[in-house]
SERO-4910 file (N, C-alpha, C, O; in steps of 0.05 Angstrom, whole numbers):
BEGIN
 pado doro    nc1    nc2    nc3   cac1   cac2   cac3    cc1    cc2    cc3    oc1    oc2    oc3
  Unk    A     68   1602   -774     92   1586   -776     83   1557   -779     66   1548   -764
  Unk    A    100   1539   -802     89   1523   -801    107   1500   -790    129   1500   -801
  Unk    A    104   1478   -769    118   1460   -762    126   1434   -781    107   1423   -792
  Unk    A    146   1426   -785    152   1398   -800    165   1377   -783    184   1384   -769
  Unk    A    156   1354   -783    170   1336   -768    172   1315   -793    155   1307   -809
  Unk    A    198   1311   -790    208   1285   -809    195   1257   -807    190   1243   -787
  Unk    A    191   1252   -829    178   1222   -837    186   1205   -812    170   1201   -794
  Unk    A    211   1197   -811    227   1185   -798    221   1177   -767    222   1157   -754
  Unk    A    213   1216   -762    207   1217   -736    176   1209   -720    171   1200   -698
  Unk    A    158   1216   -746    128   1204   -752    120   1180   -741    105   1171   -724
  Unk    A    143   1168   -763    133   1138   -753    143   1123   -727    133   1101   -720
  Unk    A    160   1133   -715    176   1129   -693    152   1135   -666    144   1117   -652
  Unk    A    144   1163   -661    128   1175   -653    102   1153   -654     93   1145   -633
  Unk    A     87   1142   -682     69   1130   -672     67   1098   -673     49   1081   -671
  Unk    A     95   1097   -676     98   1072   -654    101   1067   -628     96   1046   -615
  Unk    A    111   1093   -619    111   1091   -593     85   1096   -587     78   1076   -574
  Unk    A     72   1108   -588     40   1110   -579     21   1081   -583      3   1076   -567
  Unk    A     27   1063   -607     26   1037   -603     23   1029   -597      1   1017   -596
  Unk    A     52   1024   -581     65   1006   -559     50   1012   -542     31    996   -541
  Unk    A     46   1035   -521     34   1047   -506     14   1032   -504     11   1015   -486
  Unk    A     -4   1036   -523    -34   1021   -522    -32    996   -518    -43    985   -499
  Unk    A    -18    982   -539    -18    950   -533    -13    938   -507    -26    920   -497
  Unk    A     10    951   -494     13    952   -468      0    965   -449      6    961   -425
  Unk    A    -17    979   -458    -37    980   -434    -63    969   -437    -75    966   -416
  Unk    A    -76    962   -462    -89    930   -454    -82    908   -446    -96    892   -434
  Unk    A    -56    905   -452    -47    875   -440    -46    875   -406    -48    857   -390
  Unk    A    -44    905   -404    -44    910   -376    -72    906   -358    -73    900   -334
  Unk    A    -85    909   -368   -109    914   -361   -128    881   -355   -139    872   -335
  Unk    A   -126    868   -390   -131    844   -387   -121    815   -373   -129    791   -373
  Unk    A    -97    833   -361    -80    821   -342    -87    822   -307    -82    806   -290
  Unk    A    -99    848   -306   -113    852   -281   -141    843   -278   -149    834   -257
  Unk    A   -159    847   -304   -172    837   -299   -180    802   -299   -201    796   -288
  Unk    A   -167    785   -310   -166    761   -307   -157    748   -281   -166    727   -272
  Unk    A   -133    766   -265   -129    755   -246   -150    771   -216   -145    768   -192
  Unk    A   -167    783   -226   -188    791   -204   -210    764   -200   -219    759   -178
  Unk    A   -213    756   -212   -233    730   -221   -237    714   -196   -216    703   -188
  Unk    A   -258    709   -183   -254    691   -159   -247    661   -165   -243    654   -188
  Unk    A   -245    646   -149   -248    621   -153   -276    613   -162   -295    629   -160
  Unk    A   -277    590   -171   -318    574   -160   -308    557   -140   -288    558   -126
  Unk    A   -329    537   -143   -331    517   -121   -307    499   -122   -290    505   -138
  Unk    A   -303    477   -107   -292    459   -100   -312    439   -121   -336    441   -122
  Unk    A   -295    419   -139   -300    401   -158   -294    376   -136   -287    378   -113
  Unk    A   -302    346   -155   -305    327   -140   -279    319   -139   -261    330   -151
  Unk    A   -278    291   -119   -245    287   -120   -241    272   -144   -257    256   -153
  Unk    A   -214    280   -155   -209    256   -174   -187    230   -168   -174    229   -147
  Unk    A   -186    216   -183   -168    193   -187   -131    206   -169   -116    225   -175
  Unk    A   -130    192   -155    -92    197   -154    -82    205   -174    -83    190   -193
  Unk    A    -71    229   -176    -42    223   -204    -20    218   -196    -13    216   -173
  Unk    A      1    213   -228     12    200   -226     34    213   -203     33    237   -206
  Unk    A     56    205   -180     65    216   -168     95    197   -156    108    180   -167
  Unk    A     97    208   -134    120    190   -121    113    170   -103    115    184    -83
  Unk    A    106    148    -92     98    132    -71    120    116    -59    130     99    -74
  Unk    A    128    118    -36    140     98    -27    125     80      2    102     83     10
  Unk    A    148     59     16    149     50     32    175     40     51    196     29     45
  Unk    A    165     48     75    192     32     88    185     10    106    167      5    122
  Unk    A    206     -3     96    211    -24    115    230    -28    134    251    -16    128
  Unk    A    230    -41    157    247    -45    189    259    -74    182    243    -93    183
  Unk    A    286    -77    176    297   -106    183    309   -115    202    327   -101    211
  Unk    A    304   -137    214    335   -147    235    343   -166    227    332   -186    219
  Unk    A    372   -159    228    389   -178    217    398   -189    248    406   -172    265
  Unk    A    397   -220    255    408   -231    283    428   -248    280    430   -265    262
  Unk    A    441   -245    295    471   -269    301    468   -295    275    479   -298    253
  Unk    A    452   -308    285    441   -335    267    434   -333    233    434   -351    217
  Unk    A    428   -301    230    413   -292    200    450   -289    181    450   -293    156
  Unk    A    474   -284    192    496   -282    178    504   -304    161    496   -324    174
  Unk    A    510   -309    149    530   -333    136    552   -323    119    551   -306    102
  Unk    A    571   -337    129    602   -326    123    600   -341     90    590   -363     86
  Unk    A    611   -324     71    628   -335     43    646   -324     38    650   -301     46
  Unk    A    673   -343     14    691   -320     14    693   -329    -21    674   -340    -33
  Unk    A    717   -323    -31    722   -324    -64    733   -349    -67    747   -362    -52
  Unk    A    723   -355    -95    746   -379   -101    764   -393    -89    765   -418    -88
  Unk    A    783   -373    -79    811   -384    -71    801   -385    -37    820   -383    -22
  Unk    A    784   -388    -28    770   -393     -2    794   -365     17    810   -373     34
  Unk    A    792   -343     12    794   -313     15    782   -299     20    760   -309     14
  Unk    A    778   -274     30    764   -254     31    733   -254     45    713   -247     33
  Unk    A    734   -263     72    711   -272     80    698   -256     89    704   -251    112
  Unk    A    670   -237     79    646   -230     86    623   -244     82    615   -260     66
  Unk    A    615   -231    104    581   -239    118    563   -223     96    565   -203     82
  Unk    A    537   -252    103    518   -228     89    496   -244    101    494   -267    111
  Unk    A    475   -217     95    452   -220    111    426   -221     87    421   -202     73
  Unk    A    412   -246     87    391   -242     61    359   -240     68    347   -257     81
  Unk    A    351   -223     61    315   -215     68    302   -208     50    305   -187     38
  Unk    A    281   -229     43    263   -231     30    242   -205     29    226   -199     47
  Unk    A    247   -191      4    232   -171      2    212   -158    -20    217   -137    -32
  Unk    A    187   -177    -22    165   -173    -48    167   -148    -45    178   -138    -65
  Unk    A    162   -134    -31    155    -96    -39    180    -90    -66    177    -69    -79
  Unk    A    200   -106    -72    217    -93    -87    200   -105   -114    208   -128   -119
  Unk    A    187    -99   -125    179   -111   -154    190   -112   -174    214   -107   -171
  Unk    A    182   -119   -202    200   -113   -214    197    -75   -222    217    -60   -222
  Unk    A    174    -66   -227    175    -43   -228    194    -24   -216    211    -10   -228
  Unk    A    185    -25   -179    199    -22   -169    243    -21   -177    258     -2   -171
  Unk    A    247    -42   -187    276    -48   -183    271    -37   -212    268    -14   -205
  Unk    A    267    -36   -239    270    -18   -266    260      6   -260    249     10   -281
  Unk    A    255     26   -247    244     49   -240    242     65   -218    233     88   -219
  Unk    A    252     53   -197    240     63   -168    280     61   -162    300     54   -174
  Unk    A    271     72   -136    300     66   -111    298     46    -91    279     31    -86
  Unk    A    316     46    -82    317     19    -54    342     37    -46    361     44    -60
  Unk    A    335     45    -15    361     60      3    363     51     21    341     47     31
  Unk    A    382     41     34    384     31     61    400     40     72    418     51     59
  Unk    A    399     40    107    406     55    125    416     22    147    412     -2    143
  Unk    A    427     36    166    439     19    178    421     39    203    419     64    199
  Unk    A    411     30    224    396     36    248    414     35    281    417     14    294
  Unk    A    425     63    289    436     54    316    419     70    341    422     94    340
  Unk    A    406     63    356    399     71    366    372     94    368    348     90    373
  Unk    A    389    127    359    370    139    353    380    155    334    373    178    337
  Unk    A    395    149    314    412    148    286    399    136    266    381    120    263
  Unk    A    418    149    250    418    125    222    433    125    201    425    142    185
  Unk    A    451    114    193    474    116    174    461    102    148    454     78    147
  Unk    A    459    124    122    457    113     92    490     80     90    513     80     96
  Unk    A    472     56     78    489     44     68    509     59     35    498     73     18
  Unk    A    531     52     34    549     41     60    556     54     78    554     78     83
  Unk    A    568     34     92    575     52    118    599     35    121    599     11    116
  Unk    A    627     55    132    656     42    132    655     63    164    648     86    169
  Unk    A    666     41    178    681     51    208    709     36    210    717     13    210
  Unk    A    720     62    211    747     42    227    756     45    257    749     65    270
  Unk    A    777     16    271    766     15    293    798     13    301    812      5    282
  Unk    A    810     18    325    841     20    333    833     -5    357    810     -5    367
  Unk    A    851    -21    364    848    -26    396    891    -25    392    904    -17    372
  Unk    A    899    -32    410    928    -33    429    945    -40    406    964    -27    399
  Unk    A    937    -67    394    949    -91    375    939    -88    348    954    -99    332
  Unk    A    916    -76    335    909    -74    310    888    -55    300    877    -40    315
  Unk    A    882    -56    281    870    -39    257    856    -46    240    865    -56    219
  Unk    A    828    -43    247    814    -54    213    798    -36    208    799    -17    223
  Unk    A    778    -35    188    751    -22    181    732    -47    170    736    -67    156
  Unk    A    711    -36    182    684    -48    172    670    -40    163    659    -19    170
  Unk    A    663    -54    139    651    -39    112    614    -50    112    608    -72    122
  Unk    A    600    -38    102    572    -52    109    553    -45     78    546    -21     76
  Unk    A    548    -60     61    544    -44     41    516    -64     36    511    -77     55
  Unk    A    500    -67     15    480    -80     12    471    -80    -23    474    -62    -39
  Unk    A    460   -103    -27    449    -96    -66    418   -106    -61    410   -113    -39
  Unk    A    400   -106    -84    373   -117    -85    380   -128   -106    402   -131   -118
  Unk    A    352   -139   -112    349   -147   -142    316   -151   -135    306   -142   -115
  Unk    A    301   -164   -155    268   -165   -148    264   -187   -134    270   -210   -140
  Unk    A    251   -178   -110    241   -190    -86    260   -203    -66    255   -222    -51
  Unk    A    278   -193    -68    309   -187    -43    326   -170    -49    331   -158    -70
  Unk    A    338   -170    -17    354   -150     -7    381   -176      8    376   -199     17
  Unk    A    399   -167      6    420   -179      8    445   -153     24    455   -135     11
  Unk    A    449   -156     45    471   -137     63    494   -157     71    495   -180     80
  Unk    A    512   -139     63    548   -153     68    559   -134     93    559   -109     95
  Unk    A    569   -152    110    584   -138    131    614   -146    115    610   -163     98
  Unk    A    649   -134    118    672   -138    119    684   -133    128    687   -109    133
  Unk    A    698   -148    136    720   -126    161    749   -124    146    753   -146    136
  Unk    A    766   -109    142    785   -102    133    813   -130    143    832   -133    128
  Unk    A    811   -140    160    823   -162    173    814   -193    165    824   -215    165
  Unk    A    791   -183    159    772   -207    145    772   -242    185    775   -266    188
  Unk    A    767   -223    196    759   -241    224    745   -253    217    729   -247    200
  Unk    A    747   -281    233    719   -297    233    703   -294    250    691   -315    255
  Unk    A    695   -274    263    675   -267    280    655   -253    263    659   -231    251
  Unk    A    634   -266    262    600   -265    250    592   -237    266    599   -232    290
  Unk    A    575   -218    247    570   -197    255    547   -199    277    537   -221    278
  Unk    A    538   -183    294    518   -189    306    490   -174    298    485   -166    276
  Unk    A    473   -171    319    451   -163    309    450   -131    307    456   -113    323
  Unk    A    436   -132    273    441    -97    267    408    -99    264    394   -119    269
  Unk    A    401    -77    256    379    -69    244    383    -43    223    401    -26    222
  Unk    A    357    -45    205    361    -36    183    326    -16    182    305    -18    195
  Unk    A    333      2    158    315     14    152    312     27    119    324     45    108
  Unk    A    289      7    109    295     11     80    275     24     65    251     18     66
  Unk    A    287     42     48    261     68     38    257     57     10    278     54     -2
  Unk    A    238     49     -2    235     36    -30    213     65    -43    195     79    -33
  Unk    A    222     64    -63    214     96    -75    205     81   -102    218     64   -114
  Unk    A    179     90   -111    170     78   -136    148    107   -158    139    102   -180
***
C-alpha cells in the first residue's frame, strides 16, 4: 500500500520541523551564553553622566523680611531674599530648585497655604518662593494683608542638577 501526503501538507510538515530546530538552537545558545561566568572586576572609571544634587538649610529671621506692596501701595507681602551661588546658570536651565518650609520635625513642599480662625476673623497665609541664578527669594501673604512681619521660619532647599 502506498501512502500519499499532499504537497500542501509536505511543506507544512517541514516547516514545522524547522521551526523546531531553529528554536531549539536559539534555545540552546541562549543557555549557553547565559552560563558564562563573570571575569574580574575592571578599573574604576570616570562618573557618568547622572543626577547630583544638594541641599541647603535657610533661616529666614524677623529682621531678614521686608514688606512691599503694588503700585497702588496694596497688597502687602513679605519676602525673604538669600543669596544662593549653588543655583547656576545650568542649574536654573536644567536642574530643579524645591523648597520646603521646615517645622519642627516636618516639612511642607512650598507653597504652603494655612488658614487660621480666631473669635473676630479669618485669613490664610500663603508662603510661596521663585529663584533665578544665584537667588532664592520667599514671599509670605496673609489673606488680610496685616502688617505684622513674618517671623523666623526656616527652610530646606533640594537643588537637583
Amino acid at each position: 500500500m502506498k501512502v500519499t501526503i499532499p504537497i500542501m501538507k509536505l511543506s507544512i510538515i517541514l516547516n514545522q520541523k524547522s521551526m523546531k530546530k531553529i528554536f531549539l538552537l536559539l534555545a540552546i545558545s541562549i543557555f549557553i551564553t547565559s552560563c558564562i561566568g563573570e571575569g574580574p572586576e575592571g578599573i574604576q572609571g570616570p562618573p557618568g553622566p547622572g543626577t547630583n544634587w544638594k541641599i541647603v538649610t535657610l533661616k529666614a529671621t524677623n529682621s531678614g523680611w521686608k514688606g512691599s506692596t503694588d503700585i497702588d501701595k496694596l497688597n502687602l507681602r513679605y519676602s525673604c531674599h538669600f543669596d544662593m551661588p549653588e543655583i547656576t546658570p545650568f542649574v536654573y536651565s536644567s536642574g530643579s530648585v524645591v523648597t520646603y518650609l521646615t517645622k519642627s520635625n516636618s516639612q511642607q513642599i512650598l507653597p504652603y497655604v494655612q488658614h487660621y480662625e480666631s473669635s473676630v476673623d479669618r485669613w490664610t497665609t500663603t508662603i510661596d518662593y521663585e529663584y533665578s541664578v544665584g537667588g532664592l527669594d520667599v514671599y509670605v501673604t496673609n489673606s488680610d494683608f496685616a502688617l505684622d512681619p513674618p517671623g523666623t521660619m526656616d527652610f530646606r532647599v533640594v537643588i537637583t542638577y
